[in-house]
VEXDREN-2710 file (C-alpha; in Angstrom, 1 decimal):
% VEXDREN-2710
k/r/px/py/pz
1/UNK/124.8/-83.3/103.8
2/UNK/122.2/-85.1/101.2
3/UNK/124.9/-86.4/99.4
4/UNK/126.9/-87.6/102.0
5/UNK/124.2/-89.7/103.3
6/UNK/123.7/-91.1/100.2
7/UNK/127.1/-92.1/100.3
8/UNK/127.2/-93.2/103.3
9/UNK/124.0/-95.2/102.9
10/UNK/125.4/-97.0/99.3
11/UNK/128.8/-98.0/101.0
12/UNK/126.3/-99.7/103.6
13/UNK/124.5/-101.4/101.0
14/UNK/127.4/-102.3/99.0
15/UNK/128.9/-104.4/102.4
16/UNK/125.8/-106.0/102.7
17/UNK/125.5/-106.7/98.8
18/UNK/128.9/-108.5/98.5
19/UNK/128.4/-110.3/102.0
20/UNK/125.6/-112.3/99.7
21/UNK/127.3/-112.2/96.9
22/UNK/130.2/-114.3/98.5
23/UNK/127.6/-116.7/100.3
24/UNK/126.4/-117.3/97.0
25/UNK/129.4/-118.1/95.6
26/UNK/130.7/-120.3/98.7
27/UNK/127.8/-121.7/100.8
28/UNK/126.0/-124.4/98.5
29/UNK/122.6/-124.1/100.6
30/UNK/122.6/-121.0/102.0
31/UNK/123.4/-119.3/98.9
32/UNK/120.4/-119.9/97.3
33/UNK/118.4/-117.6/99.3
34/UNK/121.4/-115.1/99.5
35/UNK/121.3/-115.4/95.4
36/UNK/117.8/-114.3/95.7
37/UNK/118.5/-111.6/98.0
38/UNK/121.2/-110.3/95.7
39/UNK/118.4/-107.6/94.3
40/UNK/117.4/-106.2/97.9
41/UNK/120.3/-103.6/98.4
42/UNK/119.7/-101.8/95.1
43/UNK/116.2/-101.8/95.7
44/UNK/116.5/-100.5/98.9
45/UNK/119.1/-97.8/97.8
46/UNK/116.9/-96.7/95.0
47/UNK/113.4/-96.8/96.9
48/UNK/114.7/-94.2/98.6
49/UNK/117.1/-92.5/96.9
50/UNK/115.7/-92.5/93.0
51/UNK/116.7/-94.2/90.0
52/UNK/119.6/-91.9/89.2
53/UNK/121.5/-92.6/92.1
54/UNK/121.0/-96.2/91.8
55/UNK/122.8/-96.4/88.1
56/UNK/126.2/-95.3/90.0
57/UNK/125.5/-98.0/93.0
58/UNK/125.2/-100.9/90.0
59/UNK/128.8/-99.3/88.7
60/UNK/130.7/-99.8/91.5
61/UNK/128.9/-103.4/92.7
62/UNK/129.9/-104.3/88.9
63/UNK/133.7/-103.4/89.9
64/UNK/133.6/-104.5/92.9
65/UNK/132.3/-107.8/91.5
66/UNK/135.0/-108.2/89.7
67/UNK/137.7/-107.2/92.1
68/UNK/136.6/-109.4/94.9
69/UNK/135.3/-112.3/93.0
70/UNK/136.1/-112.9/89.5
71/UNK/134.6/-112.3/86.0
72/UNK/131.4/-115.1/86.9
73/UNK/130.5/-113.1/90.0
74/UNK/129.8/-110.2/87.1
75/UNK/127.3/-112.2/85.4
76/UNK/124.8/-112.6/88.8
77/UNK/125.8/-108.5/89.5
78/UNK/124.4/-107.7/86.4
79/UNK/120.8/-109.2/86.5
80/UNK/120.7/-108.6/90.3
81/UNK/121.7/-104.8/89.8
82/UNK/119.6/-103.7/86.8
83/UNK/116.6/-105.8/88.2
84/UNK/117.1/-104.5/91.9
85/UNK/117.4/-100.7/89.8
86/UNK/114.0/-101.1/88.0
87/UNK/111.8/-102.5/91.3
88/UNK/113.5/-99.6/93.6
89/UNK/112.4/-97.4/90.9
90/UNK/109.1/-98.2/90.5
91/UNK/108.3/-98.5/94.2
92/UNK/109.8/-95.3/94.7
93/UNK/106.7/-94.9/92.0
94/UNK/104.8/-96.5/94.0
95/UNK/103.5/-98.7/91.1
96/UNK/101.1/-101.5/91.4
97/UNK/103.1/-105.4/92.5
98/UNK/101.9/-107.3/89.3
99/UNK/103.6/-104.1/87.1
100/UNK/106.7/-104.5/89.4
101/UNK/106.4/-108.2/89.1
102/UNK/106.4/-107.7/84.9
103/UNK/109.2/-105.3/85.1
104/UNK/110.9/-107.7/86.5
105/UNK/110.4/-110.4/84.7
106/UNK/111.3/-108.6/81.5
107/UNK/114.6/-107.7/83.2
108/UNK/115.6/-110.9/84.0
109/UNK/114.3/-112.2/80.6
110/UNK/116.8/-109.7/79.0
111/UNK/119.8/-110.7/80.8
112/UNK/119.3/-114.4/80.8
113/UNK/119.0/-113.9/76.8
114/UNK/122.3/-112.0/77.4
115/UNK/124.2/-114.2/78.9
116/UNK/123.1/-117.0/76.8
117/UNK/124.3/-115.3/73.6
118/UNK/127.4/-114.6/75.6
119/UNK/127.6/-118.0/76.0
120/UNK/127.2/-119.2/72.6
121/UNK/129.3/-116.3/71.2
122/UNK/132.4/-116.3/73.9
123/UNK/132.8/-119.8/75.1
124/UNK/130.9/-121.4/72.7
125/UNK/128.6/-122.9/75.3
126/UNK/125.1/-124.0/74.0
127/UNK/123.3/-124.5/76.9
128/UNK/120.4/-126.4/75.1
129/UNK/123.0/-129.0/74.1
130/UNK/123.9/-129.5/77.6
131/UNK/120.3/-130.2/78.5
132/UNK/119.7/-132.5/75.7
133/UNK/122.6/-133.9/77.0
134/UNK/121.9/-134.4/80.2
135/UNK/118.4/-135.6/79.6
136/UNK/119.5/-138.6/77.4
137/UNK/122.1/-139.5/80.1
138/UNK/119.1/-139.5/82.5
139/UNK/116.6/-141.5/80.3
140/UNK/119.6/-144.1/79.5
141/UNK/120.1/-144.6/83.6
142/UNK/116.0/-144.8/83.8
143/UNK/116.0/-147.5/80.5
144/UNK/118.8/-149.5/82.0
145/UNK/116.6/-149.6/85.5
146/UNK/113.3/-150.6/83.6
147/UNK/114.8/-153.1/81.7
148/UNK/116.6/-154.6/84.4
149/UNK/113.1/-154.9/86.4
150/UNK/111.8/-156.0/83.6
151/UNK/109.8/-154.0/82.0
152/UNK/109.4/-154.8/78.2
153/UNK/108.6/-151.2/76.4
154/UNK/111.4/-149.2/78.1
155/UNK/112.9/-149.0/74.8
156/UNK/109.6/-147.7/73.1
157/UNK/109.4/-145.3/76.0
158/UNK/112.7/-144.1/75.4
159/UNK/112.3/-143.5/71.2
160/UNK/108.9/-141.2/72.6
161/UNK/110.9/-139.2/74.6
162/UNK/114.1/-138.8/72.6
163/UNK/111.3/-137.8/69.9
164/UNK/109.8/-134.9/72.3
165/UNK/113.4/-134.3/73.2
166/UNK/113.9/-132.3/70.0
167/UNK/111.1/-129.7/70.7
168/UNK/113.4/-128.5/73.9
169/UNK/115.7/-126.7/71.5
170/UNK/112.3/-124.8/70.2
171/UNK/110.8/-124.1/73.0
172/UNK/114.3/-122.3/74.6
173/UNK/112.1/-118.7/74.6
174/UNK/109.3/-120.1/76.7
175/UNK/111.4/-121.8/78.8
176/UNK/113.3/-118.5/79.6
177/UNK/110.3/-116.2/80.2
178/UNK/108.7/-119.2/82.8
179/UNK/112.3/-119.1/84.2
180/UNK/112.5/-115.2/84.4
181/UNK/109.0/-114.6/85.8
182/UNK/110.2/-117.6/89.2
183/UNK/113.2/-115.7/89.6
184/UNK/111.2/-112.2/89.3
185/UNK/108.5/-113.6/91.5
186/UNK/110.9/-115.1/94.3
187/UNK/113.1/-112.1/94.6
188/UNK/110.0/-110.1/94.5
189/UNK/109.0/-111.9/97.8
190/UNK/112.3/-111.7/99.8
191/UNK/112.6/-108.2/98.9
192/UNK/108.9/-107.7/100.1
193/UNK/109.5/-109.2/103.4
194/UNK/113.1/-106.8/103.6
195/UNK/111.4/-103.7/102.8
196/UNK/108.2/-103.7/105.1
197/UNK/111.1/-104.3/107.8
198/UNK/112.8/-101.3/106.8
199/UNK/109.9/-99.1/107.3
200/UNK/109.7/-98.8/103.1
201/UNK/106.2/-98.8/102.1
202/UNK/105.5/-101.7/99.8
203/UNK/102.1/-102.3/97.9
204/UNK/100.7/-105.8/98.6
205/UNK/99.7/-108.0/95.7
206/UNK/95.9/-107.8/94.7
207/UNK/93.7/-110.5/95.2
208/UNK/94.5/-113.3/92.4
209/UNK/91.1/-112.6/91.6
210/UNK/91.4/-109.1/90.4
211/UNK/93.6/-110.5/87.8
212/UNK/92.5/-108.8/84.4
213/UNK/94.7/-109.5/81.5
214/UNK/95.0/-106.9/78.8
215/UNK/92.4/-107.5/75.7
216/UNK/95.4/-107.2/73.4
217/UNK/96.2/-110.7/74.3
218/UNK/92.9/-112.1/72.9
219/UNK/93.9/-110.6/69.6
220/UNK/97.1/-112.0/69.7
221/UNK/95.7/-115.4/70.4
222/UNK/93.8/-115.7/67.6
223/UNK/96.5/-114.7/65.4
224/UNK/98.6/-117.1/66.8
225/UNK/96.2/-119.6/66.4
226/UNK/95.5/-118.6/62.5
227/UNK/99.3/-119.0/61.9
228/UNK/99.2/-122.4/63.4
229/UNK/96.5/-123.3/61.4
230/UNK/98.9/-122.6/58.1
231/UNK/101.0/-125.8/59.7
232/UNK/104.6/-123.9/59.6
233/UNK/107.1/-126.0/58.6
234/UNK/109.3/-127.3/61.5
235/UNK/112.4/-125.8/62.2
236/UNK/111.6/-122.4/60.2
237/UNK/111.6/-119.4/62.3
238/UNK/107.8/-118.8/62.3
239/UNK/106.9/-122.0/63.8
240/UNK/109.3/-121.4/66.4
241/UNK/107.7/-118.0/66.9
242/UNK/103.8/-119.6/66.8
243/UNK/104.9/-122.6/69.1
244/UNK/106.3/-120.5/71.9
245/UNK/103.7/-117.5/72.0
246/UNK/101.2/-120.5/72.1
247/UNK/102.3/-122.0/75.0
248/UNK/103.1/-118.7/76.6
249/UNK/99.6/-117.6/75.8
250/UNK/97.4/-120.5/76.4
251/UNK/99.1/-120.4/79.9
252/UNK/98.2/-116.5/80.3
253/UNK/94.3/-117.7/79.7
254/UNK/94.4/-120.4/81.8
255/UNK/95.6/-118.3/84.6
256/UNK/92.6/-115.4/83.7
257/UNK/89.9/-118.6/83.6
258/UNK/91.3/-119.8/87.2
259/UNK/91.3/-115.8/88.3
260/UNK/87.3/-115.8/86.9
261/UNK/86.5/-118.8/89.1
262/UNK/88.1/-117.2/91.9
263/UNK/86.1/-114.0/91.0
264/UNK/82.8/-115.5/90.4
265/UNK/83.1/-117.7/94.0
266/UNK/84.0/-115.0/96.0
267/UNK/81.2/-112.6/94.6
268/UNK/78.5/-115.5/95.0
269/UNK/80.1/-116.2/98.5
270/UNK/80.7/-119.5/97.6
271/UNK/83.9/-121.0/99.4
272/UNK/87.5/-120.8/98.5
273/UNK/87.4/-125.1/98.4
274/UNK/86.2/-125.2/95.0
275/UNK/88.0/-122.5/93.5
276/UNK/91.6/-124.7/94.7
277/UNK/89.9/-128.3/94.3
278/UNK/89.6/-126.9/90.1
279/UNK/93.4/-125.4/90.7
280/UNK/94.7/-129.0/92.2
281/UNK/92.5/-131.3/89.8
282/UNK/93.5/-129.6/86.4
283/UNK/97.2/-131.4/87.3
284/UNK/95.2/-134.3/87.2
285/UNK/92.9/-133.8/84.4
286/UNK/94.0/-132.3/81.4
287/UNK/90.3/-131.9/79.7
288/UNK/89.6/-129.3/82.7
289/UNK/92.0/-126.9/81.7
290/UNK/90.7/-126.7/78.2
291/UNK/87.4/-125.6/80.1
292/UNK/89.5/-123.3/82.2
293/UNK/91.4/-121.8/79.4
294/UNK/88.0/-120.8/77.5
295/UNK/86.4/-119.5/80.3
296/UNK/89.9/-117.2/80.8
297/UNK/88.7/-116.1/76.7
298/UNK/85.5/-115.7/76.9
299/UNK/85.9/-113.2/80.5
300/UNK/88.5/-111.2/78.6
301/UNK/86.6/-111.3/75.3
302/UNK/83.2/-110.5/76.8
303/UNK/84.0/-108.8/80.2
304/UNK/82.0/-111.1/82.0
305/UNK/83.0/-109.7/85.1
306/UNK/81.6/-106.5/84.6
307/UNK/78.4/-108.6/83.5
308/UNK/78.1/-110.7/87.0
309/UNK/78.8/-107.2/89.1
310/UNK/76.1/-105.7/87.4
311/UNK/73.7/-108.5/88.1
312/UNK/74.7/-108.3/91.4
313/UNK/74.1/-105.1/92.6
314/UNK/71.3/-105.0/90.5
315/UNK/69.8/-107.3/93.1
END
């Protein structure tokens, strides 16, 4: 009886799970959000049914992938599968949202990486190369417009940027974790908004401002930062290595000094204005996130949360 409602239950799914895969093949607009949706029916089918279960629902989407649409449709049943697999899983767990939101993130990291070696190896697509490519072709339209209004140092502008240009192909691994945790945190959302309709009990995201970042990361930061003190040559593998964790980690403590201010506001009652006027003027002022970003150290470094709560009880 269990197993035929389980089967019962994943044919369900699987109808629903190529209905979106064939609107995101098909319907240019429309198919965005269906490609975000794409994780919901294995999340569903494993929240309620465990992990092992959900392994043979990604088996049969994959051939049924590839029987109804072609060999591409594989490569969005893949990430949407093993990431749906790992959420279910973990709020079957009932795990906190920022550890589902991580998991996630890894998940997609790993299949992006994937299919980009795939790329490289099979079709001998670089899709770095494509970029550049398509950046120059953009910055030759915008020199040809500047000039043509005018405007004397288009040509300088242009040397800057085909100068800067060169870094894209460095920082490829940043640009694949930011691009893993958007799709991680969108699906995350859609599936959110699925599951509390279905009755599935989903743990909300804690207040930004409980936001504590492992300690480990301040260690890694400095480490990071005594390697790029050594001035790595460019192009070798370590200063690919320090240039990408130190972008990836001066954004992580930036994001832990905004959390603080959030923190500190809300425990001195102070309002949520100037909390989000500092979010919206660090755009604006790139001085104030170096402030920001050494607050985020110095909370992780000396707890200075647990500091301010004591104070304020002690009151």
């Amino acid at each position: 009886m269990k197993e035929t409602k389980h089967i019962t239950e994943g044919a369900a799914l699987l109808g629903i799970y190529i209905l979106l895969l064939l609107m995101t093949l098909f319907i240019p607009f429309i198919g965005l959000v269906a490609f975000l949706a794409l994780v919901v029916p294995f999340v569903v089918y494993t929240a309620r049914n465990g992990w092992k279960p959900g392994v043979w629902l990604i088996v049969v989407a994959a051939v049924l992938s590839v029987v109804i649409g072609s060999p591409i449709a594989l490569t969005l049943s893949i990430p949407a599968s093993t990431v749906g697999l790992v959420m279910g899983h973990l709020i079957h767990k009932k795990a906190n949202r920022y550890a589902i939101l991580g998991a996630a993130t890894g998940v997609y990291l790993l299949n992006y990486i994937l299919a980009f070696v795939v790329a490289i190896v099979l079709f001998n697509i670089n899709f770095v190369e494509v970029m550049q490519e398509m950046f120059r072709e953009s910055m030759q339209t915008s020199e040809a417009i500047a000039s043509w209004l005018g405007q004397e140092n288009a040509k300088e502008a242009r040397a800057k940027l085909e100068e800067s240009l060169g870094y894209t192909s460095y920082l490829l691994p940043t640009m694949l974790v930011f691009l893993s945790f958007g799709h991680a945190f969108l699906s995350q959302l859609v599936t959110a908004f699925v599951l509390k309709r279905l009755k599935i009990m989903v743990r909300p995201f804690p207040p930004f401002r409980e936001l504590v970042l492992p300690k480990s990361l301040l260690w890694y930061y400095l480490i990071v930062l005594i390697l790029s003190l050594t001035a790595p040559e460019e192009g070798t593998t370590l200063f690919m290595v320090v240039l990408n964790l130190s972008v990836i980690l001066m954004i992580l403590m930036t994001v832990q000094g905004f959390s603080f201010i959030f923190y500190f506001c809300h425990i001195k009652k102070i309002t949520k204005v100037l909390p989000i006027t500092l979010v919206i003027l660090s755009f604006l002022i790139p001085s104030l996130v170096y402030i920001i970003r050494m607050i985020g150290i110095i909370d992780i470094g000396f707890q200075l949360r647990g500091r301010i709560q004591g104070k304020n009880q002690g009151k």
